[in-house]
MOPAC internal coordinates of N, CA, C and O (Angstrom, degrees):
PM7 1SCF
backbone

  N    0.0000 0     0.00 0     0.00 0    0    0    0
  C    1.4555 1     0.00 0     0.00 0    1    0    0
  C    1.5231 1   109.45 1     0.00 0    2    1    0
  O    1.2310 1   124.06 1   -55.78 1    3    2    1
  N    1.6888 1   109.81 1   124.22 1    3    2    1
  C    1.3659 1   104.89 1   175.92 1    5    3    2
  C    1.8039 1   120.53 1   -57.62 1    6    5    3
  O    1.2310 1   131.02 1    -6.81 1    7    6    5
  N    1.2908 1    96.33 1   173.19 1    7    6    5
  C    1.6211 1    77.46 1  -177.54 1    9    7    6
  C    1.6783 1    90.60 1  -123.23 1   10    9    7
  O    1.2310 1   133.70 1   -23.58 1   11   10    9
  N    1.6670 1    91.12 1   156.42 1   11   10    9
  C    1.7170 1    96.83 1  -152.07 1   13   11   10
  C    1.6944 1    98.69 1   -98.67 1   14   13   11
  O    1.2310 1   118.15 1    -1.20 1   15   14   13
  N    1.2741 1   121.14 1   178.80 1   15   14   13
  C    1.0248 1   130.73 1   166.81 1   17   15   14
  C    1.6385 1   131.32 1   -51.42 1   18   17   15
  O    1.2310 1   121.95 1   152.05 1   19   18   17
  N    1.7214 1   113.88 1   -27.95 1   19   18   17
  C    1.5572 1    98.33 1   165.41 1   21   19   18
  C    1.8573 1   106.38 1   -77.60 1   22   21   19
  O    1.2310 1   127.60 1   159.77 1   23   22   21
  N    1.2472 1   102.98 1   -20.23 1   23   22   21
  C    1.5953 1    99.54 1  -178.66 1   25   23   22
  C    1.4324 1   115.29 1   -62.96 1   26   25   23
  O    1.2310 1   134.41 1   137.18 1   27   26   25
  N    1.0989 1    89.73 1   -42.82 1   27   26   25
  C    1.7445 1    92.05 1   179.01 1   29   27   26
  C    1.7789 1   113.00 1   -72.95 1   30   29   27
  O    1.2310 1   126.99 1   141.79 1   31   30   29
  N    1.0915 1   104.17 1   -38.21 1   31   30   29
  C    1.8704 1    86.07 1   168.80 1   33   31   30
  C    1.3334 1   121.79 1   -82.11 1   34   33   31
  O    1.2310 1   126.32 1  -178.69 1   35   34   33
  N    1.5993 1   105.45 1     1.31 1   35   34   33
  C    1.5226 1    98.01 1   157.11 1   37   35   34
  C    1.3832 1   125.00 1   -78.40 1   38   37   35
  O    1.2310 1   122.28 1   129.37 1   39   38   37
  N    1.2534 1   113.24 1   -50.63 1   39   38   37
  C    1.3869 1   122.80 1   148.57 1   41   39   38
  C    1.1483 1   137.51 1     0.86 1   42   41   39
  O    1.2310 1   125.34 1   112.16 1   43   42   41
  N    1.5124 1   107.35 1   -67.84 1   43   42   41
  C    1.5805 1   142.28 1   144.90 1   45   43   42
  C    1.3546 1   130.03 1   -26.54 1   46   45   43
  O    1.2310 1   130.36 1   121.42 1   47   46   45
  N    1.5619 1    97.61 1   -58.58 1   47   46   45
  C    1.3346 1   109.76 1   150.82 1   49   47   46
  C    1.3468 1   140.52 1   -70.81 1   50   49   47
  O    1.2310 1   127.50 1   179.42 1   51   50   49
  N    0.9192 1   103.17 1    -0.58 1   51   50   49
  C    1.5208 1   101.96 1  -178.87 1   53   51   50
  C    1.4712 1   112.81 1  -137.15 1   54   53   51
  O    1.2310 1   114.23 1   164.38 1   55   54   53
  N    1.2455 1   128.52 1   -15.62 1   55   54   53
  C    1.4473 1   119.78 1   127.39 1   57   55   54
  C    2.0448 1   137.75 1   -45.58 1   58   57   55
  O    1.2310 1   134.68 1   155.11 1   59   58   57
  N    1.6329 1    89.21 1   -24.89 1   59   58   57
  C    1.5780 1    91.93 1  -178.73 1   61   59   58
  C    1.5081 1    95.57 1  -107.98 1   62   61   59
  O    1.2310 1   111.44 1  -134.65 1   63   62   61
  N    1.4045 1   133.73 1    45.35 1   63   62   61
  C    1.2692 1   127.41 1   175.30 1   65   63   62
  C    1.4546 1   117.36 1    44.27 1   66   65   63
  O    1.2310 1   112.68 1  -146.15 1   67   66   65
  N    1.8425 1   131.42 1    33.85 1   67   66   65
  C    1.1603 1    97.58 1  -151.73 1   69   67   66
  C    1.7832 1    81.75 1  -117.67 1   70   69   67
  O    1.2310 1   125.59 1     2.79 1   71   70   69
  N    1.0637 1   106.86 1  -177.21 1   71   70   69
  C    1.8921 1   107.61 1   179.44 1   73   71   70
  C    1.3761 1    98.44 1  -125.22 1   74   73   71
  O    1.2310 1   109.23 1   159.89 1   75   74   73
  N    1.8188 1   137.79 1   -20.11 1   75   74   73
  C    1.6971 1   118.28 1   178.19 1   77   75   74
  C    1.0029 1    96.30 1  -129.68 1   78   77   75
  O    1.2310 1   120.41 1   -33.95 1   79   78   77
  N    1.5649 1   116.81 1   146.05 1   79   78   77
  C    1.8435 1   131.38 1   168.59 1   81   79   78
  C    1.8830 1   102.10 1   -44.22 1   82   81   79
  O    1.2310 1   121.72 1   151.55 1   83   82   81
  N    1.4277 1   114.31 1   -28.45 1   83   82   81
  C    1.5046 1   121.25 1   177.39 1   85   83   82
  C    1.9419 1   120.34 1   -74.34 1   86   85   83
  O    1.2310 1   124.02 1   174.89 1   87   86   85
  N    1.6435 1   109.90 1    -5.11 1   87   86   85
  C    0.9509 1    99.15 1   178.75 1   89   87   86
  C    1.7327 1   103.99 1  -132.60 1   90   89   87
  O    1.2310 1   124.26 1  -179.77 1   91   90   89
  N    1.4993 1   109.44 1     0.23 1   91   90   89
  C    1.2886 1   129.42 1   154.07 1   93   91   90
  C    1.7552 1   104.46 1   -56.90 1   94   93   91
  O    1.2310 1   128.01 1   122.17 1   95   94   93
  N    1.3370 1   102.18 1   -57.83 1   95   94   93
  C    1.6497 1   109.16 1  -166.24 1   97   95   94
  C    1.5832 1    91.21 1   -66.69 1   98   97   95
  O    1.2310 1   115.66 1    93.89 1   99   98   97
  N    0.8411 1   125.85 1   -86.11 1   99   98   97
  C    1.4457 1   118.92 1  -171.57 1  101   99   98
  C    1.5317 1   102.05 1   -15.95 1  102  101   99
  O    1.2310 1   124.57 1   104.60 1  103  102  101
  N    1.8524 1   108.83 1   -75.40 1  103  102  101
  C    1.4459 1    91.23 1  -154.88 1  105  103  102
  C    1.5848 1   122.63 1   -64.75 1  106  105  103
  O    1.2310 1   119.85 1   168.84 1  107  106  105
  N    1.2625 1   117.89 1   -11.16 1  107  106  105
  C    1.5286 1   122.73 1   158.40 1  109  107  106
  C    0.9550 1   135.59 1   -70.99 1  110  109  107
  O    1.2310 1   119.66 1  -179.11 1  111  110  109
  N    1.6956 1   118.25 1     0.89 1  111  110  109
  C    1.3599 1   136.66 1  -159.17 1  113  111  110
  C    1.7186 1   135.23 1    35.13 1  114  113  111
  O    1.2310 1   132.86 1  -137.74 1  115  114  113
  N    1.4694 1    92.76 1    42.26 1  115  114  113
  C    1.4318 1   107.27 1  -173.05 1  117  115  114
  C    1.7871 1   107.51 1  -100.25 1  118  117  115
  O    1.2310 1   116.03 1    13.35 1  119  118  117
  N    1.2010 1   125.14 1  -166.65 1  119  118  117
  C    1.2767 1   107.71 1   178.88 1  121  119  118
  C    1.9833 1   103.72 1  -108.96 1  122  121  119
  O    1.2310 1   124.49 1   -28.99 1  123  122  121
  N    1.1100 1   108.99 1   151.01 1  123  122  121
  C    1.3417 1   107.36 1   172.10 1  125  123  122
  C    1.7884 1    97.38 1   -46.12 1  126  125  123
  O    1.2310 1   114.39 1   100.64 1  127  126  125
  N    1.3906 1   128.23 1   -79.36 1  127  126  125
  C    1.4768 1   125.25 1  -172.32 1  129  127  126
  C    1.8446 1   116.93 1   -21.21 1  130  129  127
  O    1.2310 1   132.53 1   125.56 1  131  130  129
  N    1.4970 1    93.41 1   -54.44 1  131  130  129
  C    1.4120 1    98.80 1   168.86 1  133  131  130
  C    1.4105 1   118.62 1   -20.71 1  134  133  131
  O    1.2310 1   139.53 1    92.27 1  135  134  133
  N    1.1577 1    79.72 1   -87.73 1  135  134  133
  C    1.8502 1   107.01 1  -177.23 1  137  135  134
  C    1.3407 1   115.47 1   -44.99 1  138  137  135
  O    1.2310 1   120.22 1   147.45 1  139  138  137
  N    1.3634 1   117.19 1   -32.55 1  139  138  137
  C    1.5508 1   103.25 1  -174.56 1  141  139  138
  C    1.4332 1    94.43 1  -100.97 1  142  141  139
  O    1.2310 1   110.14 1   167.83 1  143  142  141
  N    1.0736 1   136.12 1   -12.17 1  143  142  141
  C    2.0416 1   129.26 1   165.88 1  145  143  142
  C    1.7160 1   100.23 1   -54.10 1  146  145  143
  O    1.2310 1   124.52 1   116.43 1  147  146  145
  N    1.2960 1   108.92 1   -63.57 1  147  146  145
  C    1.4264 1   123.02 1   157.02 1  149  147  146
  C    1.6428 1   112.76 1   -22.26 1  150  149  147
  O    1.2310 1   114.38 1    97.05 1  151  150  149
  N    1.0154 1   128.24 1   -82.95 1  151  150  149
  C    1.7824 1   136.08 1   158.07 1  153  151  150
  C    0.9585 1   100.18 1   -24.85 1  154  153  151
  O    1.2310 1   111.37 1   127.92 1  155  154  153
  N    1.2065 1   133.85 1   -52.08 1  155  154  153
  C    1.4877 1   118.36 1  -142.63 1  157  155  154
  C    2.0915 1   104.71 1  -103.40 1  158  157  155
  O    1.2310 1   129.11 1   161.01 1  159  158  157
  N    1.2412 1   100.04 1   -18.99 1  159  158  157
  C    1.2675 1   116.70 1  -177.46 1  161  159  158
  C    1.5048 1   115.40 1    95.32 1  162  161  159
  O    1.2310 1   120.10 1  -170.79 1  163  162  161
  N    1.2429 1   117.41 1     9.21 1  163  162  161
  C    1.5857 1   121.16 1  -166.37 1  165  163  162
  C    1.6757 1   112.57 1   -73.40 1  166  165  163
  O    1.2310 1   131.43 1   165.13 1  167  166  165
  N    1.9533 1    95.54 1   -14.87 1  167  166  165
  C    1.7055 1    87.39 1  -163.08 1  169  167  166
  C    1.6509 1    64.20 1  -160.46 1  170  169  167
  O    1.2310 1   123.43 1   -37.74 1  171  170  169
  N    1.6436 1   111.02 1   142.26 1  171  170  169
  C    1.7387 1   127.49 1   137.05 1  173  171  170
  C    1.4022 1   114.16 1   -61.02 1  174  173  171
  O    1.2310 1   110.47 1    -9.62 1  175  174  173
  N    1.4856 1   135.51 1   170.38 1  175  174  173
  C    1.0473 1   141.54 1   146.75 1  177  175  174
  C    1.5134 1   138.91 1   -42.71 1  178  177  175
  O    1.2310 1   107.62 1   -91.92 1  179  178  177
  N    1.0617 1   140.71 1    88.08 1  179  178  177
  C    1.4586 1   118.99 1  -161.71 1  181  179  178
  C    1.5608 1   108.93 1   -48.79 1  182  181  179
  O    1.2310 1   124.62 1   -10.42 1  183  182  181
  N    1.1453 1   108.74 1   169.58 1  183  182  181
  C    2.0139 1   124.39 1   175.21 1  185  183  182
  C    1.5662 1    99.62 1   -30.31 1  186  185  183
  O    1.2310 1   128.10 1    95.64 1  187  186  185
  N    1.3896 1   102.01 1   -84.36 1  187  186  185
  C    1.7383 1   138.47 1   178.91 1  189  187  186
  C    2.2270 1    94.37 1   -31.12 1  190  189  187
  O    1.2310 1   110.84 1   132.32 1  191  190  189
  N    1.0543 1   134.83 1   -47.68 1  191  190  189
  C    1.2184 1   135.33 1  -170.37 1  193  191  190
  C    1.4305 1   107.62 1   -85.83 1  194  193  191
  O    1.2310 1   125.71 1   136.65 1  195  194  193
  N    1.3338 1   106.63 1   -43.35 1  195  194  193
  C    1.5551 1   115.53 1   171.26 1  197  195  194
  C    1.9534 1    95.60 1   -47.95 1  198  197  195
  O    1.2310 1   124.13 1    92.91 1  199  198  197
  N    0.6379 1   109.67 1   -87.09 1  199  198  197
  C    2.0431 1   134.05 1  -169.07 1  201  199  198
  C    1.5963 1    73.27 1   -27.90 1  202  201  199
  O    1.2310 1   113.55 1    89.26 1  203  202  201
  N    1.1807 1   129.80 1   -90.74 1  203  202  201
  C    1.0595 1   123.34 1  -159.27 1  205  203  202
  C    1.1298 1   134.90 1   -19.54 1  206  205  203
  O    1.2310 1   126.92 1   120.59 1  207  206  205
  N    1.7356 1   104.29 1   -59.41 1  207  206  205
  C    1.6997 1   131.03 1  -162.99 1  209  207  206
  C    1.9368 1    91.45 1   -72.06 1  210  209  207
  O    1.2310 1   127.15 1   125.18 1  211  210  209
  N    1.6187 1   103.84 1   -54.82 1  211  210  209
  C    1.6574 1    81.16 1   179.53 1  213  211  210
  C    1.8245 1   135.71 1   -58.68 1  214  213  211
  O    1.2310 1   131.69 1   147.95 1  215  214  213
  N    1.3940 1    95.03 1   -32.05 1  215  214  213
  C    1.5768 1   112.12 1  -174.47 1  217  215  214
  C    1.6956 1   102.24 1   -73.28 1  218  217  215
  O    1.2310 1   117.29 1   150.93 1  219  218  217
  N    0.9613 1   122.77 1   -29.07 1  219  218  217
  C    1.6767 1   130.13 1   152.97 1  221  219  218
  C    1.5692 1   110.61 1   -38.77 1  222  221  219
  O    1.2310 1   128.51 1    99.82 1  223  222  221
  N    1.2029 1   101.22 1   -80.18 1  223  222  221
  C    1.6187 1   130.37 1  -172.13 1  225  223  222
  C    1.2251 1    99.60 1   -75.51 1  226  225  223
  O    1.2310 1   107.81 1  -159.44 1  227  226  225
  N    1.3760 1   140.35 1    20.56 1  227  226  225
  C    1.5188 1   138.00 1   164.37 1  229  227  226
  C    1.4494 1   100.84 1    51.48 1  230  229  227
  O    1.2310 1    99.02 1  -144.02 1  231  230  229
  N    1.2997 1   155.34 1    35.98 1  231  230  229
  C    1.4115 1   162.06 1   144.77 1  233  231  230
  C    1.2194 1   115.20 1   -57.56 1  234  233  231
  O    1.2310 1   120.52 1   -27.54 1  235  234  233
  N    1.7781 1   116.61 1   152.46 1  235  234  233
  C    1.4231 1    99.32 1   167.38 1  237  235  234
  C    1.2648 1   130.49 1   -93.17 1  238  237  235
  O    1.2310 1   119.08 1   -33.27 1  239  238  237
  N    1.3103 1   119.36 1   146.73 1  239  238  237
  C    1.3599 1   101.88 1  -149.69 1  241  239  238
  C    1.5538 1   116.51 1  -102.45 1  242  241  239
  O    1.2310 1   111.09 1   177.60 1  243  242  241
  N    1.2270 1   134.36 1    -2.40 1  243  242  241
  C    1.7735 1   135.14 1   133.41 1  245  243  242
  C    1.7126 1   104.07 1   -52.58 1  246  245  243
  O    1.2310 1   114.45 1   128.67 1  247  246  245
  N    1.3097 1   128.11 1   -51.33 1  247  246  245
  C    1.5484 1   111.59 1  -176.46 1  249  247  246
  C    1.6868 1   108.88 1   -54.69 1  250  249  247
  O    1.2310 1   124.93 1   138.31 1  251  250  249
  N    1.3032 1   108.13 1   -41.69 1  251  250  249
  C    1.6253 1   111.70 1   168.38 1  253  251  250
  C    1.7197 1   119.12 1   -45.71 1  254  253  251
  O    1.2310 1   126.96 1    97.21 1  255  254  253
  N    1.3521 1   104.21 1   -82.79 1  255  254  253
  C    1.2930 1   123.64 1   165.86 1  257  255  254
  C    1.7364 1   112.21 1   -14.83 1  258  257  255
  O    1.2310 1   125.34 1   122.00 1  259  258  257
  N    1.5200 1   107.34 1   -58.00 1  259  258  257
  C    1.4925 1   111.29 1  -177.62 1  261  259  258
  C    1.7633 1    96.61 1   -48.07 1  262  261  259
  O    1.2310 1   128.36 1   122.05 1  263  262  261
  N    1.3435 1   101.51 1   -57.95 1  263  262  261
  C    1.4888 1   119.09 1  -139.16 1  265  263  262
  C    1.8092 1    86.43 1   -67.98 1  266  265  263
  O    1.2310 1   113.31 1   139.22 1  267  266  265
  N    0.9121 1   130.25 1   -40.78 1  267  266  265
  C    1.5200 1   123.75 1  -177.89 1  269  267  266
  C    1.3404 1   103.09 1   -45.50 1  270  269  267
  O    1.2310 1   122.18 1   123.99 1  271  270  269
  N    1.6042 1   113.44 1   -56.01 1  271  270  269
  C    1.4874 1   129.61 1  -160.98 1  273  271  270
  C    1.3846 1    98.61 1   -69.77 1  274  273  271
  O    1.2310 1   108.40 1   145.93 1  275  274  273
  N    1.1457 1   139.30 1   -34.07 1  275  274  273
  C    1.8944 1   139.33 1   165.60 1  277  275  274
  C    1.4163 1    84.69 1   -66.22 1  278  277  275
  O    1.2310 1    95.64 1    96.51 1  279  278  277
  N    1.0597 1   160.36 1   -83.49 1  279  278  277
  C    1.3587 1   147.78 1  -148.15 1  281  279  278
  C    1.4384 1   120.45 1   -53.48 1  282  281  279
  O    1.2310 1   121.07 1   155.75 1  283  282  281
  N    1.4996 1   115.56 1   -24.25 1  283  282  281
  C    1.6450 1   116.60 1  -142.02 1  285  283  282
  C    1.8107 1    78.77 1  -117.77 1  286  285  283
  O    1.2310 1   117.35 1   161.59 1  287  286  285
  N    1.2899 1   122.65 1   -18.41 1  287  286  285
  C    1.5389 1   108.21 1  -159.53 1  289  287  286
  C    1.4552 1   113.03 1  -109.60 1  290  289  287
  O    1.2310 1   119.12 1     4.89 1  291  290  289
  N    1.4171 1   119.28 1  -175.11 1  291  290  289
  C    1.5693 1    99.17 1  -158.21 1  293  291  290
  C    2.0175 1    82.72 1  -139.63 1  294  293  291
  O    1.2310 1   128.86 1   -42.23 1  295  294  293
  N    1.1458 1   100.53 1   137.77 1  295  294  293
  C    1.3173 1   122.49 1   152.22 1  297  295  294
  C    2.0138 1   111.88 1    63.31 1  298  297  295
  O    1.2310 1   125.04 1    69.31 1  299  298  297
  N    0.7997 1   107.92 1  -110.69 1  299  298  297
  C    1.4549 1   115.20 1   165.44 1  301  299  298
  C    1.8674 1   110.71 1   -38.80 1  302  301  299
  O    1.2310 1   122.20 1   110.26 1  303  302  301
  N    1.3590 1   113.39 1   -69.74 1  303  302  301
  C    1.0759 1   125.25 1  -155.28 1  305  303  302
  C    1.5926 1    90.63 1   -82.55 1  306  305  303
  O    1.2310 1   115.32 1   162.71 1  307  306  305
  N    0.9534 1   126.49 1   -17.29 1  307  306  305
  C    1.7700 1   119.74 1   175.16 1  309  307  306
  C    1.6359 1    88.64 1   -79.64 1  310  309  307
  O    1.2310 1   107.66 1   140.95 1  311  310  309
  N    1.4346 1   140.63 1   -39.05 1  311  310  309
  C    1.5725 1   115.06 1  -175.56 1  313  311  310
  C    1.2643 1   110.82 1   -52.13 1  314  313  311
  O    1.2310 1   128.19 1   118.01 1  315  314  313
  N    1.7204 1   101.84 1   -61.99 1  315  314  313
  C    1.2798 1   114.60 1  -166.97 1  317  315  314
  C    1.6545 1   122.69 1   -31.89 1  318  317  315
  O    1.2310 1   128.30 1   133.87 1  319  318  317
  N    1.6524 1   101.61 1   -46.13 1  319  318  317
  C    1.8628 1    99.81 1   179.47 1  321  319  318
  C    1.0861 1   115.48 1   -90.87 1  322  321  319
  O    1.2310 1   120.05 1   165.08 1  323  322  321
  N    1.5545 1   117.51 1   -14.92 1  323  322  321
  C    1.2321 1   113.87 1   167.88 1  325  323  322
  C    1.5744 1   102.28 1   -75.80 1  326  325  323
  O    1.2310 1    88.64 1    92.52 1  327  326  325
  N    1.1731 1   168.45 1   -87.48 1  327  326  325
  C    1.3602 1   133.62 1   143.72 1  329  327  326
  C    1.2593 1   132.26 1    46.13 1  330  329  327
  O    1.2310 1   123.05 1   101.99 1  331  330  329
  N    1.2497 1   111.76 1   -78.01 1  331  330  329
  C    1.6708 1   127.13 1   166.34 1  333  331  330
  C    1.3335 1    96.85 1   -62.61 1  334  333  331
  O    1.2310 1   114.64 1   102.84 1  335  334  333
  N    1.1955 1   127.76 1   -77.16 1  335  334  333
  C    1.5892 1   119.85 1  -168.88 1  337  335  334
  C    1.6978 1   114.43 1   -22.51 1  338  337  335
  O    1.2310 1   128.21 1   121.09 1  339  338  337
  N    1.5612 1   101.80 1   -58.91 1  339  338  337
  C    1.8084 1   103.54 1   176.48 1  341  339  338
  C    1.1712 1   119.86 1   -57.08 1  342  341  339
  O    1.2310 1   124.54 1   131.87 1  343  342  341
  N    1.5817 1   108.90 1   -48.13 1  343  342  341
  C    1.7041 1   110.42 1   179.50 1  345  343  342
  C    1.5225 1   117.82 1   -58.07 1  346  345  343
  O    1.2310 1   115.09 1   136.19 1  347  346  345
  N    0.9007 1   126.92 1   -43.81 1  347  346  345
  C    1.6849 1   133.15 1   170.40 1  349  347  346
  C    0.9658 1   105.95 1   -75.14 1  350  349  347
  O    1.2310 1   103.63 1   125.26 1  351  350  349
  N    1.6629 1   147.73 1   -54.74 1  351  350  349
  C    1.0965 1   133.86 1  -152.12 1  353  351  350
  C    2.0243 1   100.45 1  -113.78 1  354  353  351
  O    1.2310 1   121.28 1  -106.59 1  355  354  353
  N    1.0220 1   115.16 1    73.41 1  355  354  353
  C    1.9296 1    93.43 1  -164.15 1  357  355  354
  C    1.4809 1   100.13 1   -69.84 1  358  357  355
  O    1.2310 1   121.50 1   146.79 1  359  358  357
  N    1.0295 1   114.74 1   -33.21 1  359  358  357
  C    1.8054 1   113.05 1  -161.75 1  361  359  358
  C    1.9153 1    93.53 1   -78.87 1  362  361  359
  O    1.2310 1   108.42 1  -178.61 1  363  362  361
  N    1.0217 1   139.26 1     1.39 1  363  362  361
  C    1.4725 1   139.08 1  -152.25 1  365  363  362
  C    1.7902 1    98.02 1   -68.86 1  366  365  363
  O    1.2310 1   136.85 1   -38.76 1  367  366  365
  N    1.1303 1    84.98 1   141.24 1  367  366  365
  C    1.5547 1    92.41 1  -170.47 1  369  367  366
  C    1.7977 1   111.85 1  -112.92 1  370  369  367
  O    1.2310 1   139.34 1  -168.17 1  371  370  369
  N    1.5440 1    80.09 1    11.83 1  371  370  369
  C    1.9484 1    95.03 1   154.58 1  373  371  370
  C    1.1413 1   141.06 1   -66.98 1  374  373  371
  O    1.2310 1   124.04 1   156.93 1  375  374  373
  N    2.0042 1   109.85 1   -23.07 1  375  374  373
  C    0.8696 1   118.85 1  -123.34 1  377  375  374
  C    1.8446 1    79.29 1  -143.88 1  378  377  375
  O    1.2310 1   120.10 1   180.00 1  379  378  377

């Protein structure tokens, strides 16, 4: 089972020592709103926030990048990177 977007800002969090999505956002320099549209599912991360949140969280940050693009896309084009995601990343623990 892929792992979804609140998983991954937990992740986030807890790779960057942090305990609230409010001091996550700060230290990634994103906006608190961000982050909780993000939570809430109202909005993905843009590119630029993605790069961020992994290079924060010491992640790699094309395995990220993919994984946004499986999140953000619909049907066909969600196989395809999910696809890429395995082929580049096999051991990925996104996935």
């Amino acid at each position: 089972m892929m792992i979804e977007v609140n998983d991954f800002l937990d992740l986030c969090k807890s790779r960057t020592n942090t305990q609230s999505d409010s001091n996550l956002a700060r230290k990634v320099g994103i906006t608190r709103a961000a982050l909780s549209a993000y939570r809430k599912g109202a909005s993905f991360p843009s590119d630029g926030n993605m790069v961020k949140l992994a290079k924060r969280a010491k992640l790699d940050v094309g395995e990220c990048l993919l994984l946004l693009n499986v999140w953000r896309s619909e049907s066909a084009a969600r196989k395809i990177y999910k696809g890429v995601l395995v082929r580049l990343y096999p051991g990925s623990g996104f996935l």
